[in-house]
Structures are given as structure tokens and as C-alpha cells.
N, C-alpha and C positions, 0 to 999 in steps of 0.2 A: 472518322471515328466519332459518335454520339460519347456526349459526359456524363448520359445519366439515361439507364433504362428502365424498364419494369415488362415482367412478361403478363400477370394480368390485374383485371382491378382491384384484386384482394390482395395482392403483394405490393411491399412494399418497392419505394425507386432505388435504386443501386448503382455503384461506380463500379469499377473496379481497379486491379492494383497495374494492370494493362494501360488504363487510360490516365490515370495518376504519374507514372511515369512515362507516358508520351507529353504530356502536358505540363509537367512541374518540370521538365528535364533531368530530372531526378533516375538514376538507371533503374531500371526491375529487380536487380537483384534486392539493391541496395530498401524498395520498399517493399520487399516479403521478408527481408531481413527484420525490418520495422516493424512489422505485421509480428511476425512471429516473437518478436524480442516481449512487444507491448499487448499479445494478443489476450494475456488476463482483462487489461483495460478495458481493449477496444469491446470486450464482450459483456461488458458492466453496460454497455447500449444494444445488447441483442447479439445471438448465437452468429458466429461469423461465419457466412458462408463460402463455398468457391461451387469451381470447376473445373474437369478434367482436360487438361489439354495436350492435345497426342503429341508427340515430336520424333521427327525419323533422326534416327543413330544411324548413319552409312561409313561409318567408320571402317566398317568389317568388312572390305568390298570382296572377299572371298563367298562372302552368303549370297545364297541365292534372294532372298528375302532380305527387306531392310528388317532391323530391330525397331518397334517401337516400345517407347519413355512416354509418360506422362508426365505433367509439371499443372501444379494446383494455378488457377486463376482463382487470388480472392476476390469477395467482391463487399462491399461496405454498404450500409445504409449510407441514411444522410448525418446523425449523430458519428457513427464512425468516422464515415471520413473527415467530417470537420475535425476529429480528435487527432487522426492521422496526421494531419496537411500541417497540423501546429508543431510537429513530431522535424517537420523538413527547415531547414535552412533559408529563412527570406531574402531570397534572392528577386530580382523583380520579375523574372519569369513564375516563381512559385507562388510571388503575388498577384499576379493577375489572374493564373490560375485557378487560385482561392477565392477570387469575384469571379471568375466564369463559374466556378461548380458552383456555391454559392446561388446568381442566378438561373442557371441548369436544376437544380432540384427544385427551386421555388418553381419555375415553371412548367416541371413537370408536374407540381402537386396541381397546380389550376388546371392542368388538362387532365386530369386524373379524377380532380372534384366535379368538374364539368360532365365528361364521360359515365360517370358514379348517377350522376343528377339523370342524367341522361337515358343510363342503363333502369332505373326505378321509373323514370315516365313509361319508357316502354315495356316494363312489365305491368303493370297500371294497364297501359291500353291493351297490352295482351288476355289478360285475365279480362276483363272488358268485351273483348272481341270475342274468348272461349265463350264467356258466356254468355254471349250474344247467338252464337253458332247451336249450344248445345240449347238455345230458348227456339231459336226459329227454324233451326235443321234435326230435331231430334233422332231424326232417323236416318239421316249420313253421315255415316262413319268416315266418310273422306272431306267432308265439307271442312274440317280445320287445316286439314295438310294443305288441300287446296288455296284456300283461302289466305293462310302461312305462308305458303310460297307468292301468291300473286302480292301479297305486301311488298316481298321484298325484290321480288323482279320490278316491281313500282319503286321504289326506292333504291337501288344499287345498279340494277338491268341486271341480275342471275341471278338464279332460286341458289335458296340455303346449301344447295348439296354444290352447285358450281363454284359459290361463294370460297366453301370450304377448301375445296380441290386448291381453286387457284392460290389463294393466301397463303394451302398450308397449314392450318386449325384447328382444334375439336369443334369448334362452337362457330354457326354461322356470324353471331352477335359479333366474335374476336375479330371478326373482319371488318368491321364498319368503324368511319371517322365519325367524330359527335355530328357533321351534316346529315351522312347518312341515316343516323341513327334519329334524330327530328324526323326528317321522309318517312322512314319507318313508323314511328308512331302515329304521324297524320295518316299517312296508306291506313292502318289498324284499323284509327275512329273512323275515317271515311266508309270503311266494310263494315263495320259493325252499324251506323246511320241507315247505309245502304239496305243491309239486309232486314232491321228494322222496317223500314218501309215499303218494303215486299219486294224488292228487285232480285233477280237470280244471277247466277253468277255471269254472264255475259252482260246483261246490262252492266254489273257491278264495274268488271272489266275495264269498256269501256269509259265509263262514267270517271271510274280511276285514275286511265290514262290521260284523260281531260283534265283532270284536276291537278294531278302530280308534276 
């Protein structure tokens, strides 16, 4: 179990009340009890979110069907839960815990600034590379998608559509670690140099895979 997620670059990183009590040794109940008791607080640092988590009731073993229950998973920023965790008992498990999350958010926000930095170069070389394409392909309509894909079959080894599949994603970009995402933008400027200089797309190809 991760101490600190985030689903994409635009949201914020998050704990939740799940990992807070595996971690502080603190039971579940006792920290949605917390949550709930102090939840004016905790939302004087942002709207406090969850999510739904099914739970089978088999109690009734007459049904043919289990019953299910839902049970909220909250989930806290980083302001939150530090408000939370000062809410719990310093025991020394709940203190060490308090330096792991702690360290868990800060190092989530570097790979996040990083990723962030990462995701701007390569729209930078993207708009660079369109209009690279729409200067010296005026008249193929397929030259960008083309082009779009051989980046990232250079970069990751599966075009945008395979990328998605496997991860799981909307966005091929969501699939890529900050390495691959560098690749990606050299792939871009290297096709856009390329095409500049009059080479067509099999030259390009190769030349890429030489490079990359």
C-alpha cells in the first residue's frame, strides 16, 4: 500500500483514511470517526473528498444474491492530513508514520514538478513538430498522426493507441514516466529537424531509430 497518490497532474496528492490506519495503527473506524467529528476543520484546507467502497453483506445466506453496502473511503490532501495525524495519540508507531507521510507527500510533489516540467517541454515540441508538419506536408492530412505515433513508438516501443490499451488511460501522455516523456520530446525535435531538411518519412524512420 502507497502513502500518497494523485491520479493526474492537475490534482492534487492524497492519502487516505485506509492508509492512515494501516499505518498509525490507529483502527478505521476510530479515523472516520475523526474525519467526521472534525470534518468542518479539515475543510477549512479544501472540500474533503472520498470514495465508494462496495462491501459484500452475506449475512442472509437464504439469497440467492449477496447484498451489497457501500462504506466512504476518505481521502485528505497534504494540509488535511497533517491536521488529521495531530488529531491521533503519539504513540511511536503514529510517529514515525507522521515522518513517512510527511516524506511521501514532499516526494510526491518533486515527481509531480518534474512530470509538470516535463509535460510543458513536450507540448513545446509538439506545437513545434505541428507546425513543422503543417509548413512542409501541407497536403497530408495523415502526416501528423503518422508522425505522432512514430515519436512514440521511438520513445516507449507502442503507438498512442497500444500505450492506452495497456495502462488503462484516456491520454497516451498518462502512460509515460518523466524518462519516457524526455524520449518523447527528442523523438518530436528530431522529426521536425528532419523533416525540415527534406527527408520523408522512411528516411525519418530510420534515422530515428538510429538516434533514439
Amino acid at each position: 500500500m502507497e502513502l500518497v497518490y494523485y491520479k493526474g497532474l492537475k490534482d492534487e496528492p492524497y492519502t487516505t483514511a485506509e492508509v492512515i490506519a494501516e499505518f498509525s495503527g490507529v483502527d478505521l473506524d476510530s479515523i472516520n470517526r475523526l474525519t467526521r467529528t472534525h470534518k468542518e476543520r479539515l475543510e477549512k484546507f479544501g472540500k474533503l473528498k472520498y470514495s465508494l467502497k462496495v462491501l459484500e453483506d452475506k449475512t442472509d445466506l437464504k439469497s440467492v444474491l449477496s447484498k451489497q453496502r457501500s462504506s466512504k473511503v476518505w481521502k485528505y490532501n497534504e494540509r488535511q492530513a497533517t491536521v488529521l495525524i495531530t488529531y491521533l495519540r503519539n504513540t511511536e508507531q503514529v510517529l514515525d508514520f507522521k515522518d513517512a507521510l510527511v516524506n511521501a507527500f514532499y516526494s510526491m510533489k518533486q515527481e509531480l514538478d518534474q512530470a509538470k516540467l516535463s509535460r510543458e517541454l513536450n507540448k513545446r515540441a509538439n506545437i513545434d513538430l505541428a507546425e513543422t508538419i503543417k509548413a512542409e506536408l501541407p497536403n497530408d492530412p495523415h502526416a501528423y498522426s503518422n508522425y505522432h505515433q512514430l515519436a512514440y513508438k521511438c520513445a516507449t516501443g507502442l503507438t498512442p493507441k497500444q500505450l492506452k490499451k495497456a495502462k488503462g488511460v484516456n491520454s497516451p501522455e498518462e502512460a509515460l514516466d518523466n524518462d519516457q516523456k524526455e524520449r518523447l520530446e527528442r523523438a518530436k525535435q528530431h522529426i521536425a529537424l528532419y523533416l525540415q531538411d527534406g527527408n520523408d518519412y522512411q528516411d525519418i524512420k530510420k534515422k530515428l531509430l538510429a538516434d533514439i
